[in-house]
N, CA and C atoms as an extended XYZ file, in Angstrom:
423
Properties=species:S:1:pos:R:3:atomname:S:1:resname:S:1:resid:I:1 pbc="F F F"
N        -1.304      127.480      160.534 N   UNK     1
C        -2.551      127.343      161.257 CA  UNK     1
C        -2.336      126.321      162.379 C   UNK     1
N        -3.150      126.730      163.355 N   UNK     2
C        -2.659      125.870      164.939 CA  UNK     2
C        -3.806      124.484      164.437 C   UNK     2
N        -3.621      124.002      165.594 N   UNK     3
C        -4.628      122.802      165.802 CA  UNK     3
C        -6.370      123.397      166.071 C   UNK     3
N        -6.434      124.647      166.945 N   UNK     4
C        -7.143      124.866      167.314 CA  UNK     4
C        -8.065      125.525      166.380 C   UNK     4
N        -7.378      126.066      165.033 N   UNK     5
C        -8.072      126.828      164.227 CA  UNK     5
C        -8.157      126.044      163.373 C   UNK     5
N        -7.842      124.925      162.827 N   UNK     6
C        -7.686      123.436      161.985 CA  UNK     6
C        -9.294      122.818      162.244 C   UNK     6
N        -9.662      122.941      163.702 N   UNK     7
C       -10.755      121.970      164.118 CA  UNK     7
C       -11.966      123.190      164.419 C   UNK     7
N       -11.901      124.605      164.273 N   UNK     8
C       -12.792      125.618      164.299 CA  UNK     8
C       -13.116      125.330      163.107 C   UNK     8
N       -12.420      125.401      161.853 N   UNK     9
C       -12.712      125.880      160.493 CA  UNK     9
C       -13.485      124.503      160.047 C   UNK     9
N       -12.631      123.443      160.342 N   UNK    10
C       -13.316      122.185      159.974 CA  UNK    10
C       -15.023      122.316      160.900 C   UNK    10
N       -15.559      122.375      162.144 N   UNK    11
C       -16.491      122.694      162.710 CA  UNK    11
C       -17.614      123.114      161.701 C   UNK    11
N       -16.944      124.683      161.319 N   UNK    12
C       -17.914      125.671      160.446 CA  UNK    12
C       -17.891      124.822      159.265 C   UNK    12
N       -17.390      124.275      158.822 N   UNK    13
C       -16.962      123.760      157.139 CA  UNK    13
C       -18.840      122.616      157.449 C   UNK    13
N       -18.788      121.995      158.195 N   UNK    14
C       -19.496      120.619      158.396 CA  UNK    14
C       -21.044      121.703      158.607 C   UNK    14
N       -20.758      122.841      159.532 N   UNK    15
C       -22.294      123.887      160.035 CA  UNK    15
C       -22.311      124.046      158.389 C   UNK    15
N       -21.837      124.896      157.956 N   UNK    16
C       -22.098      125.410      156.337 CA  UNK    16
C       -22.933      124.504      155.840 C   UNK    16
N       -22.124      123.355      155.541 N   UNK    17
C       -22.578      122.335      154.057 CA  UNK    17
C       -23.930      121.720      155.028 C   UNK    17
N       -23.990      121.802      156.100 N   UNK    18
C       -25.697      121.563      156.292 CA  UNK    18
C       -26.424      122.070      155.830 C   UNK    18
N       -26.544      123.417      156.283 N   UNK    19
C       -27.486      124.040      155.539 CA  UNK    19
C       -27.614      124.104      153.838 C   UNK    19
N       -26.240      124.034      153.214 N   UNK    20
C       -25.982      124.066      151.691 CA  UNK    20
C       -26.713      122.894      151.161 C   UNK    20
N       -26.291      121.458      151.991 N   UNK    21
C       -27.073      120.433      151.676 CA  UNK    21
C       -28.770      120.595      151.574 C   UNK    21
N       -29.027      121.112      152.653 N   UNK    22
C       -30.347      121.497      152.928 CA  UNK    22
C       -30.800      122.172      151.474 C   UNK    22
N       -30.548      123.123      151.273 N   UNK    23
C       -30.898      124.301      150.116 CA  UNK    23
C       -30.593      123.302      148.696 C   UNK    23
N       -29.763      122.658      148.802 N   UNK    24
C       -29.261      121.680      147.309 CA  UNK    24
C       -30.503      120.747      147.461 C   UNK    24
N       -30.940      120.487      148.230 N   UNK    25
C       -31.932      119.506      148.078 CA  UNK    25
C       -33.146      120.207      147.716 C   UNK    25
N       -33.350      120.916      148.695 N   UNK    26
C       -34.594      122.008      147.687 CA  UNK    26
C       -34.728      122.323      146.267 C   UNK    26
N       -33.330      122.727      145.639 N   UNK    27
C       -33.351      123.171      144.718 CA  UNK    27
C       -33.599      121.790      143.505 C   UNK    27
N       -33.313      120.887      143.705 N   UNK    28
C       -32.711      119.658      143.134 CA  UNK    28
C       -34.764      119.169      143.247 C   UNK    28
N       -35.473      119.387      144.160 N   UNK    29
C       -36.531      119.236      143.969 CA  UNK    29
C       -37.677      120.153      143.382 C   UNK    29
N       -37.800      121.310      143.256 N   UNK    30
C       -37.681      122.399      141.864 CA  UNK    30
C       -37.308      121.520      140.596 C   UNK    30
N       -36.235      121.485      140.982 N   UNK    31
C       -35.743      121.206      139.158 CA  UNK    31
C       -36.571      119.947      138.726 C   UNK    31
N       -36.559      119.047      139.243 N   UNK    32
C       -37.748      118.107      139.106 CA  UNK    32
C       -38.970      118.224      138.960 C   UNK    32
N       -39.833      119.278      139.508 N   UNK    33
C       -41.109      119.754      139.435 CA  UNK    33
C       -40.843      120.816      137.642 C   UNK    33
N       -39.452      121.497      137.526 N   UNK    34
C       -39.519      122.042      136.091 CA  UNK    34
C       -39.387      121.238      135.009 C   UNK    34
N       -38.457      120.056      135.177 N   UNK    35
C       -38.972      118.556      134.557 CA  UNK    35
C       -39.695      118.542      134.008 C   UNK    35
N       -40.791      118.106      135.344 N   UNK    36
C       -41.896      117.462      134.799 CA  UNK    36
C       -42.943      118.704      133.635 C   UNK    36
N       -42.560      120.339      134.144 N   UNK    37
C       -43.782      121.001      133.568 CA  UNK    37
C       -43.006      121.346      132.280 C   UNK    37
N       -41.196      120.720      131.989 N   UNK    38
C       -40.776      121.354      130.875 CA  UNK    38
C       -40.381      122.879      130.704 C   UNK    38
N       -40.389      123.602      132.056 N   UNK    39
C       -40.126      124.941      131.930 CA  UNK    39
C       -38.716      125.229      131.515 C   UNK    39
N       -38.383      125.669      130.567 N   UNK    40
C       -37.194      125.813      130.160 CA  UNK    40
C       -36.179      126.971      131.283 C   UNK    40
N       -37.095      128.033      131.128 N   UNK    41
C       -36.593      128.972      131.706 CA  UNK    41
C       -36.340      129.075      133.387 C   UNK    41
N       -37.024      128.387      134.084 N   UNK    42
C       -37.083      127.941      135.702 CA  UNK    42
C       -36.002      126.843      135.396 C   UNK    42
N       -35.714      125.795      134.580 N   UNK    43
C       -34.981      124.981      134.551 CA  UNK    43
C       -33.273      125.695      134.512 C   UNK    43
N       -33.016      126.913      133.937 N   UNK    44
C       -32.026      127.391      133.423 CA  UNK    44
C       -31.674      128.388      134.681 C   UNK    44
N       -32.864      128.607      135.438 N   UNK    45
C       -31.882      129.567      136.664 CA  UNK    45
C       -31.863      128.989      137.479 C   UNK    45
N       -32.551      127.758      138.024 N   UNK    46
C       -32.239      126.850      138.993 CA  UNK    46
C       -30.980      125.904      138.127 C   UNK    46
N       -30.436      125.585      137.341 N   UNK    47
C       -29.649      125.195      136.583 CA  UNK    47
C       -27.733      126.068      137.378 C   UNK    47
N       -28.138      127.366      136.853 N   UNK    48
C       -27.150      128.369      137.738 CA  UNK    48
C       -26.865      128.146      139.181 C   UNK    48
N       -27.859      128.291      139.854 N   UNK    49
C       -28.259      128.135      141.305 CA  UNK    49
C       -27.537      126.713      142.173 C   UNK    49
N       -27.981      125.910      140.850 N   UNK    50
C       -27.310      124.736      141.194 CA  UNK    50
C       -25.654      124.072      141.275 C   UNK    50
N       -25.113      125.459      140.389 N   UNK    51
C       -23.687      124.792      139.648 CA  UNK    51
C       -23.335      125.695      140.910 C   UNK    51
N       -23.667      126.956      141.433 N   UNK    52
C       -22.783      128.050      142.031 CA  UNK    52
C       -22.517      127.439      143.714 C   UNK    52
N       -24.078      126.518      144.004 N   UNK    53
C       -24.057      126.028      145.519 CA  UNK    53
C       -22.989      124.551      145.336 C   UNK    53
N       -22.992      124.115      144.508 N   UNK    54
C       -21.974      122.713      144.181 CA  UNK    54
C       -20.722      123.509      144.176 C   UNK    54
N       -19.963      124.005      143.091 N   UNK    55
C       -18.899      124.910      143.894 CA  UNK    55
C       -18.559      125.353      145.063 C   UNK    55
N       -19.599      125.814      145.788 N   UNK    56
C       -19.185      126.076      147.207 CA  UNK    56
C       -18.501      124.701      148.012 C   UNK    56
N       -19.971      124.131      148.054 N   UNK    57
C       -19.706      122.978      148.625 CA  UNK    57
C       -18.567      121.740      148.255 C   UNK    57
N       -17.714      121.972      147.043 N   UNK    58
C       -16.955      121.329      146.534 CA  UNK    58
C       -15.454      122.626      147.242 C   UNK    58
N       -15.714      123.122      147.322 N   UNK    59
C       -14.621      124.329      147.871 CA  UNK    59
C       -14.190      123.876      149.531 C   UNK    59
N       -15.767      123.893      150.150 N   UNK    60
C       -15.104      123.635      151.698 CA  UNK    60
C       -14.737      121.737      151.999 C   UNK    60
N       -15.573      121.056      150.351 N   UNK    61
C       -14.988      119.807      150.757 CA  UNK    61
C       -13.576      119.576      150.583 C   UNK    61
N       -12.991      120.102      149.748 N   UNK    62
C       -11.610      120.301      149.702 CA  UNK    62
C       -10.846      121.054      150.754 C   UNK    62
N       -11.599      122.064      151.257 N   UNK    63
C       -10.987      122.355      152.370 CA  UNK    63
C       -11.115      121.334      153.876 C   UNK    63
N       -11.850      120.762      153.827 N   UNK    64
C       -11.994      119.938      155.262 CA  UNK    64
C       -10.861      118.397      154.645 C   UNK    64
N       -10.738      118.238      153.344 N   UNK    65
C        -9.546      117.440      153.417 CA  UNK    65
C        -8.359      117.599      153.646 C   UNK    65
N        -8.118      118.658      153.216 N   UNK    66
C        -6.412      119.413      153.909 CA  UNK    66
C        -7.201      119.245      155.223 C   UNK    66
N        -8.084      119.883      155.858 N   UNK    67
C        -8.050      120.277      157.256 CA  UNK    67
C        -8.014      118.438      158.128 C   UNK    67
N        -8.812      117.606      157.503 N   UNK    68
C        -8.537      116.643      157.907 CA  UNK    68
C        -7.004      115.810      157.919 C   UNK    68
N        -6.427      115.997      156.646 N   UNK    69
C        -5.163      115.456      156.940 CA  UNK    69
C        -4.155      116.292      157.748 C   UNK    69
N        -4.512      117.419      157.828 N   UNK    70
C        -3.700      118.675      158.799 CA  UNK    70
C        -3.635      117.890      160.388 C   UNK    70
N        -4.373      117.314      160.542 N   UNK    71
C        -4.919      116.860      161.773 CA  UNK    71
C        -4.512      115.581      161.906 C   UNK    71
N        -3.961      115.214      160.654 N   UNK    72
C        -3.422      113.773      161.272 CA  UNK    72
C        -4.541      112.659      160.928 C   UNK    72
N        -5.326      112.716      160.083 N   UNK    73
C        -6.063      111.364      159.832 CA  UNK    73
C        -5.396      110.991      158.975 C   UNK    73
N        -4.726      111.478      157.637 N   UNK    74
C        -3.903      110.388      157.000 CA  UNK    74
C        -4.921      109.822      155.789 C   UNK    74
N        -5.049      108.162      155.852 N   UNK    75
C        -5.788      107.483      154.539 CA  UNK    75
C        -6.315      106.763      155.592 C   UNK    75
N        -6.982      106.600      156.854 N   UNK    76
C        -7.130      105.688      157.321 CA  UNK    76
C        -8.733      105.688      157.236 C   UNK    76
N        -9.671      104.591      156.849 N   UNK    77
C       -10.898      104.802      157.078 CA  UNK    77
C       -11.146      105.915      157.888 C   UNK    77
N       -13.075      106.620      157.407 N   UNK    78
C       -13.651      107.384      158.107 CA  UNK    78
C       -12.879      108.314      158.606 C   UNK    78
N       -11.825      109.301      157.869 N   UNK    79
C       -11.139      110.028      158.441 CA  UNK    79
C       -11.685      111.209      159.737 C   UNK    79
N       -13.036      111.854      158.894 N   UNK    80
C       -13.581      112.817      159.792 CA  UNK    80
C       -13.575      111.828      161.326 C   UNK    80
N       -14.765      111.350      161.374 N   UNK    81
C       -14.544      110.605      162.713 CA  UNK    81
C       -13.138      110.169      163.757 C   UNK    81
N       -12.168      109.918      163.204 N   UNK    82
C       -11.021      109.943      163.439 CA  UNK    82
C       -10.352      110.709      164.298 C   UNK    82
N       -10.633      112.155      163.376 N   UNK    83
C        -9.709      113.600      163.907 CA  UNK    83
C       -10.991      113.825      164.933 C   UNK    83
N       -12.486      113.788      165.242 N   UNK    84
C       -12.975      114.079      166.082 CA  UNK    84
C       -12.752      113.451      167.538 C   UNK    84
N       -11.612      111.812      167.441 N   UNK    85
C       -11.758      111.233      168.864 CA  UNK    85
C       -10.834      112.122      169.762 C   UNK    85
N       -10.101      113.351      169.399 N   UNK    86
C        -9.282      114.274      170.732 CA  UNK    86
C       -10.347      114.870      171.173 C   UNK    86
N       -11.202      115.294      170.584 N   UNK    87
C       -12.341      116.742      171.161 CA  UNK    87
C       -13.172      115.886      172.775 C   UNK    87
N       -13.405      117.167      173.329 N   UNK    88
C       -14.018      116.845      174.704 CA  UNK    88
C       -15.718      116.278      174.132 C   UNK    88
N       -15.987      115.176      175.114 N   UNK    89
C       -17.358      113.808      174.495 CA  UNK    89
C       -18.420      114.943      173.926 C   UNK    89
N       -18.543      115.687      174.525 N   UNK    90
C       -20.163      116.809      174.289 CA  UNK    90
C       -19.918      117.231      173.082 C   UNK    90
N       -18.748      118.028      172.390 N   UNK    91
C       -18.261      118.489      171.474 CA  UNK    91
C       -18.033      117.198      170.565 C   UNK    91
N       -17.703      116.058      170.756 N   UNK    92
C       -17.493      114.629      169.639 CA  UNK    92
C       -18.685      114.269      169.196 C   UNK    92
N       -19.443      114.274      170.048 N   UNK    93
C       -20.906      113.631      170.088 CA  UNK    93
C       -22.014      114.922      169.133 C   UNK    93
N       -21.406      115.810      169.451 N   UNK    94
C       -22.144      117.067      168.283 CA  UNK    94
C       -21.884      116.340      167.011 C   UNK    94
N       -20.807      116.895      166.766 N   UNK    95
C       -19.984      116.741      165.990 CA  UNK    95
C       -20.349      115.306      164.638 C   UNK    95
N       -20.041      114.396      165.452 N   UNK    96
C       -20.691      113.421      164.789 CA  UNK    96
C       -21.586      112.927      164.096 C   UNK    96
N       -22.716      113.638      164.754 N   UNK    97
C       -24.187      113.741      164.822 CA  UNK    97
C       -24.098      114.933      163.467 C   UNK    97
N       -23.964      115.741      163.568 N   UNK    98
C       -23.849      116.868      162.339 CA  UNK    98
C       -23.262      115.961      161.502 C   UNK    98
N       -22.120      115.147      161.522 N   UNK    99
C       -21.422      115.042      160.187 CA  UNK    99
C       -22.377      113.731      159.620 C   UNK    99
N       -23.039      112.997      160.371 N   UNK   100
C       -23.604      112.023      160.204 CA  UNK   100
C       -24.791      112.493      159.129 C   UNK   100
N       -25.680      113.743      159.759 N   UNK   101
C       -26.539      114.264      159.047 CA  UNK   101
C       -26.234      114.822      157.816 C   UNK   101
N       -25.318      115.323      157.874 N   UNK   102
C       -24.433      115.703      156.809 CA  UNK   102
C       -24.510      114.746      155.422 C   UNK   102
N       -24.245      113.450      155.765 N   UNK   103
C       -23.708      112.155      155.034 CA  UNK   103
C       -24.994      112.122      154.307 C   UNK   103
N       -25.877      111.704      155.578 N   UNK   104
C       -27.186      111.560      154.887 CA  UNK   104
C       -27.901      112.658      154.187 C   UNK   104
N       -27.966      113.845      154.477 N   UNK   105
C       -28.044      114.837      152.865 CA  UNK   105
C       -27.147      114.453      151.875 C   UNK   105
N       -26.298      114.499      151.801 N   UNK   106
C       -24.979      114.175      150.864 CA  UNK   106
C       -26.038      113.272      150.062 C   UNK   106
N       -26.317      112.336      150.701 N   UNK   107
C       -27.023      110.743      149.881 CA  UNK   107
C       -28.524      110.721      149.415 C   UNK   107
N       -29.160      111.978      150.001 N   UNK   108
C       -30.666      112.152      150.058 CA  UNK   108
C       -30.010      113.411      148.590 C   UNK   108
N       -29.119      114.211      148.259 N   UNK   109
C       -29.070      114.834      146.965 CA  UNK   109
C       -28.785      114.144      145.886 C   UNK   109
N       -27.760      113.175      146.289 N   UNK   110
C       -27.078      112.224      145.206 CA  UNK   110
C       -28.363      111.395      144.941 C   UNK   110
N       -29.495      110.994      145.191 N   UNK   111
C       -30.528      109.931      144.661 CA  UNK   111
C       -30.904      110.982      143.938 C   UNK   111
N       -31.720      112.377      144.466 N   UNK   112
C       -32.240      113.442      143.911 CA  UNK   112
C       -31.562      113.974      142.418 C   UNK   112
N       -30.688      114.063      142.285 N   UNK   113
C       -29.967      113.988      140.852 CA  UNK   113
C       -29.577      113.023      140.235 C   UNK   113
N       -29.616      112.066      140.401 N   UNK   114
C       -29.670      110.562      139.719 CA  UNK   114
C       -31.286      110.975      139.040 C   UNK   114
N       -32.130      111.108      140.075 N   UNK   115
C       -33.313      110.760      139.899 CA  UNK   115
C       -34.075      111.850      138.407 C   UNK   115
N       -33.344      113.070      138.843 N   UNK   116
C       -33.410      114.251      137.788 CA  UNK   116
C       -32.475      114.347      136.222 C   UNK   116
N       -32.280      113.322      136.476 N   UNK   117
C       -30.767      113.563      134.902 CA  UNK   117
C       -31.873      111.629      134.772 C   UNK   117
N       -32.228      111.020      134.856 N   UNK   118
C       -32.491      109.995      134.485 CA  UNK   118
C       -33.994      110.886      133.936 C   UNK   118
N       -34.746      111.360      134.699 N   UNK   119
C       -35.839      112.166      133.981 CA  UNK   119
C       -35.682      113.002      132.864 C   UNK   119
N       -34.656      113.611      132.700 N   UNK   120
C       -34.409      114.624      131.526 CA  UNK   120
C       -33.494      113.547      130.003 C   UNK   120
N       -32.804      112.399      130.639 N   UNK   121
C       -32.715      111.635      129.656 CA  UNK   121
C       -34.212      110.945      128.955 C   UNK   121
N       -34.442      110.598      129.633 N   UNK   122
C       -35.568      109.876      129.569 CA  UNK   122
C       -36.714      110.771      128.228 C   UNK   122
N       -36.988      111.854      128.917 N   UNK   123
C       -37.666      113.229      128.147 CA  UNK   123
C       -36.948      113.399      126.713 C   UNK   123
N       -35.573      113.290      126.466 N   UNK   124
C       -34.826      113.276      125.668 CA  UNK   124
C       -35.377      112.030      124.567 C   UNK   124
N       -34.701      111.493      124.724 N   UNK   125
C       -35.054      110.148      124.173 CA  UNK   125
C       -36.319      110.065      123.529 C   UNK   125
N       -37.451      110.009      124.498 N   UNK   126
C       -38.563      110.107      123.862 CA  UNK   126
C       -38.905      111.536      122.806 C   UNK   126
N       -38.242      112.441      123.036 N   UNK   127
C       -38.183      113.957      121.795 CA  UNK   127
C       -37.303      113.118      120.663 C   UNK   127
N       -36.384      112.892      120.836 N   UNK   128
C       -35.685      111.966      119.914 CA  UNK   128
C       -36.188      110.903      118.737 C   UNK   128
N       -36.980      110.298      119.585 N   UNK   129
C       -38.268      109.284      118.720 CA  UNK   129
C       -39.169      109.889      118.031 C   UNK   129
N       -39.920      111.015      118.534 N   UNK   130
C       -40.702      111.701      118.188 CA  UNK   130
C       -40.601      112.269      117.231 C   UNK   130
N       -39.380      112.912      116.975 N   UNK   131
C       -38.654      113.393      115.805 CA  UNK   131
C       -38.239      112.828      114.819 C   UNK   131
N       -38.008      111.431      114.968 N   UNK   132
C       -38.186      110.410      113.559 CA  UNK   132
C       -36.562      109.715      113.717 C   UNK   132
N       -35.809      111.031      115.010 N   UNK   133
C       -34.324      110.349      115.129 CA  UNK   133
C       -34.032      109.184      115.798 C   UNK   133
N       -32.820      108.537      115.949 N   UNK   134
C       -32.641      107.229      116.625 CA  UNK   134
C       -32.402      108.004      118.270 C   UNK   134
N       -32.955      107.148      119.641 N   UNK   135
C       -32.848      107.662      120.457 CA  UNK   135
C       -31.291      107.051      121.332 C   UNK   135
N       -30.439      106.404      120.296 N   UNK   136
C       -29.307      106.162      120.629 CA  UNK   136
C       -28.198      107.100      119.741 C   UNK   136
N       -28.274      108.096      119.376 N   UNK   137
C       -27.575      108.723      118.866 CA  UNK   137
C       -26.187      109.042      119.015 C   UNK   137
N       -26.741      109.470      120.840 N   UNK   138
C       -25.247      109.852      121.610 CA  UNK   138
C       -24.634      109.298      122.639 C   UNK   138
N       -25.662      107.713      122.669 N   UNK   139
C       -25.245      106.692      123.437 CA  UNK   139
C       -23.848      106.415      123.354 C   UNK   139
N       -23.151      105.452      124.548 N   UNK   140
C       -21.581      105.300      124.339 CA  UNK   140
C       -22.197      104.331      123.608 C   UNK   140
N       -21.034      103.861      123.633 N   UNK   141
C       -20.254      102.409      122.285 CA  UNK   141
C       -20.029      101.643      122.768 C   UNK   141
């Protein structure tokens, strides 16, 4: 693969996981609203929904790391940014701006599932008590 198709694919890789981010966050807020109502069954296909779009997005993140070290960033901080300082300013300045937005979905899902697995523990625990069991059962050690 040339240089030129190295920094196309990486391009699309960063367009994709926007929108993927986008849709993971949706979904990730669903699952929270099935949370709260306990729907088992909405919980279990947004459950699917959820593992199949994380795969993806775990697919092209692995691919934009070959594509990034293909390119010569190496281990050096902020690699993406890096391989973007050859591209002409209009095209860097996109670029950036997408991956930036990017970051910040990345960080706006990661609270969103913190926030959803601390709710379903939580729900746990208290079924746990309720039931007469200890709600440290399967706590670590």
């Amino acid at each position: 693969m040339n240089r030129r198709e190295a920094y196309r694919r990486l391009l699309a890789g960063i367009s994709a996981d926007l929108g993927a981010y986008a849709g993971l966050a949706e979904l990730l807020e669903k699952q929270f609203h099935a949370l709260l109502a306990h729907d088992a069954k909405t919980l279990q296909a947004l459950g699917e929904r959820i593992e199949a779009l994380v795969a993806d997005l775990d697919l092209r993140r692995s691919e934009r790391v070959e594509l990034v070290a293909a390119l010569g960033a190496g281990d050096v901080p902020r690699p993406v940014e890096r391989v973007l300082e050859p591209l002409p300013a209009a095209t860097r300045e996109a670029t950036l701006q997408a991956w930036r937005t990017l970051e910040t979905r990345l960080h706006v899902c990661q609270r969103k599932n913190t926030r959803n697995c601390e709710l379903l523990m939580g729900q746990h625990a208290r079924l746990v008590q309720a039931n007469g069991g200890e709600s440290d059962t399967y706590a670590p050690r």
